[in-house]
DSSP file (Angstrom, degrees, kcal/mol; ACC not computed):
  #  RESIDUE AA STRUCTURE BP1 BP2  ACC     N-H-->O    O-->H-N    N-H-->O    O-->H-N    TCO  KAPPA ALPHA  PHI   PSI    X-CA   Y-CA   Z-CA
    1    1 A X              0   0    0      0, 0.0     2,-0.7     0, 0.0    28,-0.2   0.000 360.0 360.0 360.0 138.3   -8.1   -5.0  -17.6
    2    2 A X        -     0   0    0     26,-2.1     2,-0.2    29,-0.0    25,-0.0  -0.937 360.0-152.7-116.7  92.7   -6.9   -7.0  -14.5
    3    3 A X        -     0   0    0     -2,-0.7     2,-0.5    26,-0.1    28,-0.2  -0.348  23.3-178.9 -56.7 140.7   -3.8   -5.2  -12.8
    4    4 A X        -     0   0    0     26,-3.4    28,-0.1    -2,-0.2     2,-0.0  -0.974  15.3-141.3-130.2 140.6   -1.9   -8.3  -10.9
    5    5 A X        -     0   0    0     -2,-0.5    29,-0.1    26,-0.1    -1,-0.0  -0.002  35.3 -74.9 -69.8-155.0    1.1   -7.7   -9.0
    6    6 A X  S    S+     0   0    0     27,-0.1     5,-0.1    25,-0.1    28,-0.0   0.430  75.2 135.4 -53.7 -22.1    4.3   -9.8   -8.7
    7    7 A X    >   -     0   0    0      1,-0.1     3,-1.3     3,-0.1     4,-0.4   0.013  61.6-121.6 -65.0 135.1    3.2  -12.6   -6.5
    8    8 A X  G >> S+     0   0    0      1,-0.3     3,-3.3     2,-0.2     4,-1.9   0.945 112.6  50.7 -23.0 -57.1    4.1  -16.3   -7.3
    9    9 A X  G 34 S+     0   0    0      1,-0.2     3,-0.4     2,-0.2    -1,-0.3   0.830  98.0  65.6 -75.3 -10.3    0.6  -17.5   -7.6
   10   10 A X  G <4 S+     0   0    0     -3,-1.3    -1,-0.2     1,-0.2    -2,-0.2   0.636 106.9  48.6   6.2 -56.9   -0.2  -14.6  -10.0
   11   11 A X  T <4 S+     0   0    0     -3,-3.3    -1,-0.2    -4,-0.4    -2,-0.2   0.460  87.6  75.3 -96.6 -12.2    2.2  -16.5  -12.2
   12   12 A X     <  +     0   0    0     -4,-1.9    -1,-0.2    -3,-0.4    -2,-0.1   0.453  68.1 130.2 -70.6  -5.4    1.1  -20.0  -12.0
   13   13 A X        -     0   0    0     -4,-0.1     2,-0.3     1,-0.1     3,-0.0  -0.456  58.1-126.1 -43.3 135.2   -2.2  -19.3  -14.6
   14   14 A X     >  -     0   0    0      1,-0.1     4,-2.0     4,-0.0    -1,-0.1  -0.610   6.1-124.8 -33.1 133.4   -2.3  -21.4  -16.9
   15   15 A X  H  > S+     0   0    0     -2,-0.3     4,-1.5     1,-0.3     5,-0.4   0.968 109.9  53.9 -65.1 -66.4   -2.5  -20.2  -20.4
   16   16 A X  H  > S+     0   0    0      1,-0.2     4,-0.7     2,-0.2    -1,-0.3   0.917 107.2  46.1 -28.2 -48.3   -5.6  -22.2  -20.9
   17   17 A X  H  4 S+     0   0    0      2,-0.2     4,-0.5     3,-0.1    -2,-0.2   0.917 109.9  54.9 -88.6 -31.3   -7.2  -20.9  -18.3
   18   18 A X  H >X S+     0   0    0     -4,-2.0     3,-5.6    -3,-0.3     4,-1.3   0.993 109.3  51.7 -44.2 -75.4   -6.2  -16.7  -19.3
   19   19 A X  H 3X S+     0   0    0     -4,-1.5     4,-1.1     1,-0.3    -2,-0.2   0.528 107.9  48.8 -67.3   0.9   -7.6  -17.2  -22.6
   20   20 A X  H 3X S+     0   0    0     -4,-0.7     4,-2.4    -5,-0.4    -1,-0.3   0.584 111.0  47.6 -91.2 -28.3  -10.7  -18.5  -21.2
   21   21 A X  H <> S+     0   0    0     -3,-5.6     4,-1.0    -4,-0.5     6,-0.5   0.694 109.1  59.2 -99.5 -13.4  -11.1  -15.6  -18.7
   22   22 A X  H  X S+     0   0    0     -4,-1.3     4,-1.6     3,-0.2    -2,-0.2   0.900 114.1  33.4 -63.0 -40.3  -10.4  -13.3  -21.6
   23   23 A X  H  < S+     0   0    0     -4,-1.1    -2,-0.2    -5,-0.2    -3,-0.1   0.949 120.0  48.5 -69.0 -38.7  -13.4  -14.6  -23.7
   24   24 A X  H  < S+     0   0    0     -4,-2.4    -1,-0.1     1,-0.2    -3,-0.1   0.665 131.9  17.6 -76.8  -6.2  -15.6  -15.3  -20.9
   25   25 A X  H  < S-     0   0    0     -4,-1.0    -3,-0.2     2,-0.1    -2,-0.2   0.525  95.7-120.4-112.4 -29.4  -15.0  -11.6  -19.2
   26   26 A X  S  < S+     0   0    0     -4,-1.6     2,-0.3    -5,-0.3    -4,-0.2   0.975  70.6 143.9  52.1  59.5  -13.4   -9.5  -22.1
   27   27 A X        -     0   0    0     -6,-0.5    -1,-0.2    -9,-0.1     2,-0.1  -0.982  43.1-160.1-117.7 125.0  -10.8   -9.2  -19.9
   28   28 A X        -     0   0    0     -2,-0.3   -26,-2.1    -3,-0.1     2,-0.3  -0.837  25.5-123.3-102.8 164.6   -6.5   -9.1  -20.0
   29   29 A X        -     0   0    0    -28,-0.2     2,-0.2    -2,-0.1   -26,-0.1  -0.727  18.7-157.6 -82.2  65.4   -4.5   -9.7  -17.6
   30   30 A X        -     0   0    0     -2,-0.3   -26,-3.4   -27,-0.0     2,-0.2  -0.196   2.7-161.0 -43.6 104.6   -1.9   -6.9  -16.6
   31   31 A X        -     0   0    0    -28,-0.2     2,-0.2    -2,-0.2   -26,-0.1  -0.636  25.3-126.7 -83.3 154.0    1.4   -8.0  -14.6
   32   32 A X        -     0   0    0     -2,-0.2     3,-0.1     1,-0.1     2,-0.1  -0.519  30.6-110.2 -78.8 156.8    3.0   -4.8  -12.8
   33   33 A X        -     0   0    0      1,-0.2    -1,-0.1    -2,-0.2   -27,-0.1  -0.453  49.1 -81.9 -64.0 158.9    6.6   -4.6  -13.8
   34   34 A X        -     0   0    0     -2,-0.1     2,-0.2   -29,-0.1    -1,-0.2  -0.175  52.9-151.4 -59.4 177.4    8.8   -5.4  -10.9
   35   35 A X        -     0   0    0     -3,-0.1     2,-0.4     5,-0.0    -3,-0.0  -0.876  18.1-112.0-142.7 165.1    9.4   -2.4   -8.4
   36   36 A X    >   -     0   0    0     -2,-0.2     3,-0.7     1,-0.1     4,-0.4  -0.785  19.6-159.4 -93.3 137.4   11.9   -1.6   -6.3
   37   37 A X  G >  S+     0   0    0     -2,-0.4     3,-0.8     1,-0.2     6,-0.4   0.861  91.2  65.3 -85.7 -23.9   11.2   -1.9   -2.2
   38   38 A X  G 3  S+     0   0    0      1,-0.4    43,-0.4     3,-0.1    -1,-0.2   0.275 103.2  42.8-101.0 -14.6   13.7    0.2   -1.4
   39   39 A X  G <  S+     0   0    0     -3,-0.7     2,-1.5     5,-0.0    -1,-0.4   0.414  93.0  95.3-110.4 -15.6   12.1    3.3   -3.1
   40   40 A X    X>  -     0   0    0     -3,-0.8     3,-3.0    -4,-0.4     4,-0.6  -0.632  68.2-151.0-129.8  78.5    8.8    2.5   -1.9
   41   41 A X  H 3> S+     0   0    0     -2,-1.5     4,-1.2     1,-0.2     3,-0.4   0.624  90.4  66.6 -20.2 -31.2    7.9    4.4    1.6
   42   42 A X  H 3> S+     0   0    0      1,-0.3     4,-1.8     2,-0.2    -1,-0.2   0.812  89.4  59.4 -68.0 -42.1    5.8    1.9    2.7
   43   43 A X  H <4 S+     0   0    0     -3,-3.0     4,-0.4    -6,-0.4    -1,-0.3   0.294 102.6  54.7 -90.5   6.5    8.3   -0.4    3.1
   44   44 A X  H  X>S+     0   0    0     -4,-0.6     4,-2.9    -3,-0.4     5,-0.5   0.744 106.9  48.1 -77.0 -62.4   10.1    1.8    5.5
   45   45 A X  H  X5S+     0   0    0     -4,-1.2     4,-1.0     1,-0.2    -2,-0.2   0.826 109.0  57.8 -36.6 -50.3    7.3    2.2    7.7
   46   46 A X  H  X5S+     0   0    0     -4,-1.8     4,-1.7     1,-0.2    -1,-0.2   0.922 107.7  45.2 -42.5 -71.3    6.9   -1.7    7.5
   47   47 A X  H  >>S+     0   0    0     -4,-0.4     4,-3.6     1,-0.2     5,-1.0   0.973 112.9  49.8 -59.2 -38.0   10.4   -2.4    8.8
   48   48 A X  I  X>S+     0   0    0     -4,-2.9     5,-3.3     1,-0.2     4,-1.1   0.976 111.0  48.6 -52.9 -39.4   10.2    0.1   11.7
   49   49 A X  I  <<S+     0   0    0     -4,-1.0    -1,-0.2    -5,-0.5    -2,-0.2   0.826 116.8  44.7 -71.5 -13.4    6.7   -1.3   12.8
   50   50 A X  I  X5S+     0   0    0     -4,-1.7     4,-0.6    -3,-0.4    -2,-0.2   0.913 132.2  18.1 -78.7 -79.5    8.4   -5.1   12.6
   51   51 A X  I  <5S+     0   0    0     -4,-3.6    -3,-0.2     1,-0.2    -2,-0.2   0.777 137.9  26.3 -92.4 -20.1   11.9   -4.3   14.5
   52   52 A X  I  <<S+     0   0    0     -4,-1.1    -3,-0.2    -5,-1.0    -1,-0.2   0.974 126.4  26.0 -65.4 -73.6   11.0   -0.9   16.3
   53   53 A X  T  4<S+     0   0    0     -5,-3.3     2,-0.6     1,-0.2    -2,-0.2   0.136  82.4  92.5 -98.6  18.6    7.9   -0.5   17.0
   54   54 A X     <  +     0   0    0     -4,-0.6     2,-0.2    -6,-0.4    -1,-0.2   0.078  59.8 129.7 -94.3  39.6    5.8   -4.0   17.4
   55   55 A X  S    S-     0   0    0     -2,-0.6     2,-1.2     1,-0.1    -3,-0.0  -0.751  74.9-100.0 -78.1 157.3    6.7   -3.8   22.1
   56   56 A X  S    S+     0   0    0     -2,-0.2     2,-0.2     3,-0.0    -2,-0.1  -0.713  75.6 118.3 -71.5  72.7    3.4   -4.3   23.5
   57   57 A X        -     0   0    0     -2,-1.2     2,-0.1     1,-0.0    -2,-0.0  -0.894  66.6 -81.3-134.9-179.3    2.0   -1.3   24.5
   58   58 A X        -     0   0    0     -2,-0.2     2,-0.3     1,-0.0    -1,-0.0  -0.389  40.6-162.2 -51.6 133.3   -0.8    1.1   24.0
   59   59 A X        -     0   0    0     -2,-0.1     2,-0.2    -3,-0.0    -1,-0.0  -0.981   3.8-151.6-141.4 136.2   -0.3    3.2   21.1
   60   60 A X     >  -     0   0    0     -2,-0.3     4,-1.6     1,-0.1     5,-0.1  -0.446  22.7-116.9 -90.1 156.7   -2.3    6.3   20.8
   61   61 A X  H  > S+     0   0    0     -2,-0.2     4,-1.0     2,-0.2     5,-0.1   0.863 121.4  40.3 -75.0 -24.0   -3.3    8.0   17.4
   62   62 A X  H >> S+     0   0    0      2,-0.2     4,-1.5     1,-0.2     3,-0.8   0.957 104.9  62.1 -77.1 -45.7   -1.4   11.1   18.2
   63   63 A X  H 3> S+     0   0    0      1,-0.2     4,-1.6     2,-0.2    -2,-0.2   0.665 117.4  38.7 -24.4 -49.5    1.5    8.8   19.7
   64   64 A X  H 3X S+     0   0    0     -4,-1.6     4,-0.6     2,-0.2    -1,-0.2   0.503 103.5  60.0 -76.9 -20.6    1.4    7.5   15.5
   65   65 A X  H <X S+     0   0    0     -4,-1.0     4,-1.4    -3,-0.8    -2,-0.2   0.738 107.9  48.3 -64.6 -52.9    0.9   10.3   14.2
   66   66 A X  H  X S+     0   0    0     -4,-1.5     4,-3.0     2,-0.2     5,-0.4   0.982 118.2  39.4 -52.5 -74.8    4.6   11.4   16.0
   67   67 A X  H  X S+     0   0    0     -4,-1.6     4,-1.8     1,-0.2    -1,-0.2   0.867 105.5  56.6 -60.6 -39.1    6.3    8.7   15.0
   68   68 A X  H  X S+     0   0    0     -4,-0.6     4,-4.1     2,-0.2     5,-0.5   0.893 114.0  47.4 -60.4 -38.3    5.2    8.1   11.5
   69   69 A X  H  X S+     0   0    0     -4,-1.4     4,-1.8     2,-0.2     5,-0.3   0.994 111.9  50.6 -76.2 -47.1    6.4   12.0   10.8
   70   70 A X  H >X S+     0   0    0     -4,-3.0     4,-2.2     1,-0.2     3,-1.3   0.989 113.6  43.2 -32.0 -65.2    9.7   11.4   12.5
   71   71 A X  H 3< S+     0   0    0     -4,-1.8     8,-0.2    -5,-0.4    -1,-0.2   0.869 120.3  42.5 -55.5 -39.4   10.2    8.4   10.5
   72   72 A X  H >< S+     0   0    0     -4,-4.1     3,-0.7     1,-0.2    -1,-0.3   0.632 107.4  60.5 -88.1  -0.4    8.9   10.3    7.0
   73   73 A X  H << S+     0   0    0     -4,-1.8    -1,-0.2    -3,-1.3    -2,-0.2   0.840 108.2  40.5 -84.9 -23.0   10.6   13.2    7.6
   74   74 A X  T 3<>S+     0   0    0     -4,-2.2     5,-3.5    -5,-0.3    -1,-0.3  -0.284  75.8 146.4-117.1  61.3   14.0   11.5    7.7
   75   75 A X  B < 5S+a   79   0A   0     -3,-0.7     2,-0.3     1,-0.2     3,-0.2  -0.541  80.3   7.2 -79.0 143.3   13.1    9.0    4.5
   76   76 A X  T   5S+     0   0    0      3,-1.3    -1,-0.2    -2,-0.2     4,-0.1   0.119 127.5  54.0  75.7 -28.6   16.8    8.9    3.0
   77   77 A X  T   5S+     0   0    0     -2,-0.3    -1,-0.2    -3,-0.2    -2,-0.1   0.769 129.3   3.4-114.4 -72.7   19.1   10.5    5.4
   78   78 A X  T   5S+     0   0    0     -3,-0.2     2,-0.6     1,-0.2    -3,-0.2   0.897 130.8  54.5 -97.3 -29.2   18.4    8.7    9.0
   79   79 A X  B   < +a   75   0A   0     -5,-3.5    -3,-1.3    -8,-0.2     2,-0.4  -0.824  66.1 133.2-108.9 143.2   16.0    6.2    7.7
   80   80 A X        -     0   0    0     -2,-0.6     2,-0.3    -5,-0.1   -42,-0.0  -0.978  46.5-118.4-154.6 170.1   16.3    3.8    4.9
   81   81 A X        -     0   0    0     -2,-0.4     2,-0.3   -43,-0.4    -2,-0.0  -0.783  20.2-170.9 -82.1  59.4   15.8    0.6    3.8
   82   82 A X        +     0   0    0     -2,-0.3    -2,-0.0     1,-0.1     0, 0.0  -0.646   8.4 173.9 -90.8 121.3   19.2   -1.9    2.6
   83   83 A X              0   0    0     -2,-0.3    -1,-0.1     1,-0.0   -46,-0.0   0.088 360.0 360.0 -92.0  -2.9   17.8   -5.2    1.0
   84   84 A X              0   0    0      0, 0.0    -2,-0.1     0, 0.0    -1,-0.0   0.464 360.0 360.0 -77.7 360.0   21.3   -6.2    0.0
């Protein structure tokens, strides 16, 4: 089994061309359901490091270390994510 995400081109197989990688691999394909981003930690981290954090300086591991526990320590209450 071949987990796929969501991604457009994911979805553009051709039917022809699955059932052909099923015989010639004795493989399926598995789409993820969609997900929500908005639950998804990552995608906190993501936005900080875009609008927050990207200035141009040196950034030390400890210096990342700081900030990534600020940031997961207030997942929900001071930081969140709105996709609306």
């Amino acid at each position: 089994m071949i987990v796929l995400d969501n991604a457009s081109i994911h979805h553009g197989i051709a039917q022809v061309t699955l059932d052909r990688w099923f015989i010639e691999h004795k493989a399926l394909l598995f789409y993820l359901p969609p997900y929500s981003p908005e639950l998804n930690l990552i995608e906190i981290v993501w936005k900080h490091f875009k609008y927050h954090w990207r200035r141009f300086t040196t950034w030390t591991k400890e210096t990342i270390d700081a900030k990534l526990e600020i940031l997961l320590n207030g997942y929900g209450s001071k930081f969140q994510v709105n996709f609306s």
